[in-house]
N, C-alpha and C positions, 0 to 999 in steps of 0.2 A: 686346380690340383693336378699335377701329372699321374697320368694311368700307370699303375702297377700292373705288372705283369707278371704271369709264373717263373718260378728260377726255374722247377723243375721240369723236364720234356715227359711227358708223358704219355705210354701207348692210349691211345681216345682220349687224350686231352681234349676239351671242346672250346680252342678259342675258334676255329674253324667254322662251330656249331651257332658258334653266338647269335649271330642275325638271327636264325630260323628260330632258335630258344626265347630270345627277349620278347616276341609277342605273348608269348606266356609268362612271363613274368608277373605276378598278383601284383596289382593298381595298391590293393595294401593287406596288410598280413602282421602277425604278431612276431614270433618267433621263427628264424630259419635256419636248418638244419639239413646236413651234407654229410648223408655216412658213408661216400666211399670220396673221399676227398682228394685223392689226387694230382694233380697240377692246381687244384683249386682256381680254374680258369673262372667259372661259375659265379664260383664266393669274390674275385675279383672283380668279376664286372658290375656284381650287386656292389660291393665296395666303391668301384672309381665312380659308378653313379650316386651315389650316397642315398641309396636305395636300404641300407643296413645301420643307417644311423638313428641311434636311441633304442636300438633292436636287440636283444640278445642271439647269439651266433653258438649253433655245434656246431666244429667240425668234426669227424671222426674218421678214420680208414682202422683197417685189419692189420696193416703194415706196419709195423716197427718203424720203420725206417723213414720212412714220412714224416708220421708225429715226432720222431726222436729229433729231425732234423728241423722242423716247425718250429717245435720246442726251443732251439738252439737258435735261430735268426730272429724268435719273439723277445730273449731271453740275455742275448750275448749277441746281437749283431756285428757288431766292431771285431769282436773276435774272430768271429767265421771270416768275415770278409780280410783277418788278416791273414788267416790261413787259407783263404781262396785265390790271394792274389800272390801267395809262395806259387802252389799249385798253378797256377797259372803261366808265371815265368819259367816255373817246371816244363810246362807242357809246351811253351814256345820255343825254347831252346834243344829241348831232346826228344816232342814227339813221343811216338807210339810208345818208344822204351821207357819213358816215364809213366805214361797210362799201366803198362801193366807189372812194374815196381809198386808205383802205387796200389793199384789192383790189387796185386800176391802177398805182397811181403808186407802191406802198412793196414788196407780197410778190410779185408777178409780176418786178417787175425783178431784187429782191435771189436770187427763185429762179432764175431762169433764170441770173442768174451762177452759182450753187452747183452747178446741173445742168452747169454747162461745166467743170469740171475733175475731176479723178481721184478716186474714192471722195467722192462729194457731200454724202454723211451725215453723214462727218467734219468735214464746212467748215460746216454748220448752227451759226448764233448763237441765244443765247436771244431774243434781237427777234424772230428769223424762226419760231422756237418757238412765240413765243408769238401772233404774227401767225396760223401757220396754226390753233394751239387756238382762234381771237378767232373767224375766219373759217368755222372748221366747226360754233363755239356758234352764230352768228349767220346764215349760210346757209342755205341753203333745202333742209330736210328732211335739215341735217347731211353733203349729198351732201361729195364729194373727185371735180373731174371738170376735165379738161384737156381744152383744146382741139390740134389738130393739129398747132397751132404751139408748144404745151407753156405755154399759156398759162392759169391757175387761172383756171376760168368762170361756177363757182354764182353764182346771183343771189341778193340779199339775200332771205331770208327775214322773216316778218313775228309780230316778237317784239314785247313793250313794253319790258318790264325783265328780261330772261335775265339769268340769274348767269351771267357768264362766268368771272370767278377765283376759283375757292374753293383757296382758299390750303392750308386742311389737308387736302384732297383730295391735291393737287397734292403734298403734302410724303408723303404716304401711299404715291404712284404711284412718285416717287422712292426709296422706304426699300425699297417690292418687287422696283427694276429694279434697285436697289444690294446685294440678296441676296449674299451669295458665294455662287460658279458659275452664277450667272445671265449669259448674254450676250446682245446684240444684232447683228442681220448684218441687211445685206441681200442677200439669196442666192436665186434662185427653188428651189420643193419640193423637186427631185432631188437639186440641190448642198444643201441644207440636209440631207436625209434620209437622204444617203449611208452615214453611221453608223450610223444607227438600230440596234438590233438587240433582242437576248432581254430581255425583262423592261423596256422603255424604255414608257414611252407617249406613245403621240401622238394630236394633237388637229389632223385637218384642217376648214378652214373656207372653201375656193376660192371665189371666185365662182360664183354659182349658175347652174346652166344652165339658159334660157330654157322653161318650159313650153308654150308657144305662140308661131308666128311671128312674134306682135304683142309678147312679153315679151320686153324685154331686160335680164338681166338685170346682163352685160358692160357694159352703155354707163356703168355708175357705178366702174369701174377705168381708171386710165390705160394700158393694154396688154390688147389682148383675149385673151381667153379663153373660146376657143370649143370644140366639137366634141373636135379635132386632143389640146388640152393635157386635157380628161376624160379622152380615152381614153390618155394617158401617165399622166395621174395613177391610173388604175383599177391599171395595170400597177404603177405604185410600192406602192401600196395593198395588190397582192394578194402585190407580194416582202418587204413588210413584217410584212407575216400568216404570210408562210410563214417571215420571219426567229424570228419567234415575240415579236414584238410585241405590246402591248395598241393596239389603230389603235380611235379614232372619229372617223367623216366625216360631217358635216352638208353637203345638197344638197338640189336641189329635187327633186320627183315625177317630174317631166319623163322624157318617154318614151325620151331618149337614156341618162338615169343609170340609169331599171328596166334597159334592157337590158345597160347595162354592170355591174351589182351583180345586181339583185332576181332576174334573170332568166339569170344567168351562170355556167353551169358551173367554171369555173376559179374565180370567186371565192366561189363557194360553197365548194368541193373545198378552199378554203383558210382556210376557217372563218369570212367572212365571210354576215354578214345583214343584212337590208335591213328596216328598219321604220317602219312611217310614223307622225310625231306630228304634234300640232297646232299652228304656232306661230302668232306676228301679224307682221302685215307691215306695217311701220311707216313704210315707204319706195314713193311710188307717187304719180306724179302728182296724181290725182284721192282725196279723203277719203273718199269713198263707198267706192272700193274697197278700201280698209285695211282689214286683221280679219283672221280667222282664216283661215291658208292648210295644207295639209298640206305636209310636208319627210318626205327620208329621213333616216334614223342606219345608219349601215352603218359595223357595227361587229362583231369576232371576240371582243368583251367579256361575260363573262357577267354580267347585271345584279347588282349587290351589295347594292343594299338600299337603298342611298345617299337618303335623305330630302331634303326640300327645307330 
């Protein structure tokens, strides 16, 4: 079977992670579930190993924009990928000034309709599909970032010829989100994890907390996430463990996540552990300082063996 891979670039996407993640991976497990979904790098590599078959699958993220567009390549593939491969010829021929026509004048407007009425993700068209996959190939270091007025603000980034539509990609992404028992929501962690329970796994991937006052690493999500929502999420984390779940959490070192994991009584007590790997940070203003950064895994998984 060919490896699917994510359309979309995302800030801590973890295909990067994978090796250090797959030893934890449960040998086996009933149901698995991913409520900040993301590039769904994760849900794909359980996929191309068919690690997920005969499984039931939540995805969920907070985003709009994610699921709306999920939704649309599970739903109407053929479609996006015809309006990704306009966009495309767009972006070959006239560059940066078609990035931000498209930008201003075409996906700002048609989103900010979708975000005004009830369940938004449902009102998602493959145009708008395929408009935000065009935008985050073509934007600058792949970010997803709104401004106050809920207005999409990356600025073009500086490609020559990016592939933006790979068509059997794209047909790949759609065959995985079209699983039976696979679904999509958008629900933030709690509502998403409510069920969780004995023999389920789960794969959290939050926004990273800041390791220093100068990182932020919040400013690349539409909705922050700070401080307040780790220390909710630790508690879900540690009722997860004690539900007797398989939990793995990807975070940063940052001296707020030791002391809520590495450093925590309770979630120790609850069989959680905190370990540090090495990943790349692919996402950061400046290129110089891209490269190897340390992350936690904090996880009540005992390693399996799981090869790369």
């Amino acid at each position: 079977m060919k490896q699917v891979r994510p359309v979309l670039k995302w800030a801590g996407g973890k295909r990067q992670l994978l090796p250090a993640l797959r030893p934890y991976y449960p040998s086996s497990f009933t149901r698995y579930l991913e409520p900040f979904v993301g590039s769904g790098a994760v849900f794909l590599d359980l996929y191309n190993r068919s690690m997920l078959d005969g499984r039931d699958v939540r995805l969920s993220d907070i985003n709009v924009d994610v699921i709306g567009c999920y939704r649309m390549i599970r739903d109407d593939v053929d479609a996006v990928i015809e309006e990704l491969g306009a966009l495309q010829d767009g972006y070959w021929s006239r560059g940066r000034e078609h990035f931000y026509e498209v930008r201003d004048d075409r996906f700002n407007p048609r989103r900010r309709a979708i975000h005004a009425v009830e369940n938004p993700d449902e009102h998602y068209t493959p145009d708008v599909a395929a408009m935000l996959i065009y935008l985050n190939r073509t934007g600058y270091n792949g970010l997803f970032r709104v401004n106050r007025r809920g207005l999409f603000n990356v600025p073009a980034g500086r490609y020559d010829s990016p592939r933006i539509c790979d068509a059997d990609n794209l047909r790949g992404l759609s065959a995985a989100l079209g699983q039976p028992g696979t679904m999509l929501a958008v629900r933030d962690f709690d509502r998403a994890l409510g069920e969780a329970g004995p023999g389920d796994f789960v794969y959290l991937d939050p926004p990273y907390a800041p390791v220093s006052p100068t990182a932020h690493f919040t400013s690349y999500t539409a909705a922050r996430f700070g401080q307040p929502e780790q220390a909710q999420l630790q508690r879900t984390v540690i009722r997860l463990a004690e539900r007797g779940a398989n939990v793995l959490l990807s975070n940063s070192v940052a001296p707020d996540i030791r002391a809520l994991y590495a450093e925590n009584d309770q979630a120790r007590s609850a069989g959680l552990r905190a370990r540090t790997v090495e990943a790349r940070r692919a996402i950061n203003s400046r290129a110089t300082s891209r490269g190897a950064v340390l992350e936690y895994l904090i996880t009540n998984i005992r390693e399996t063996g799981v090869v790369n």
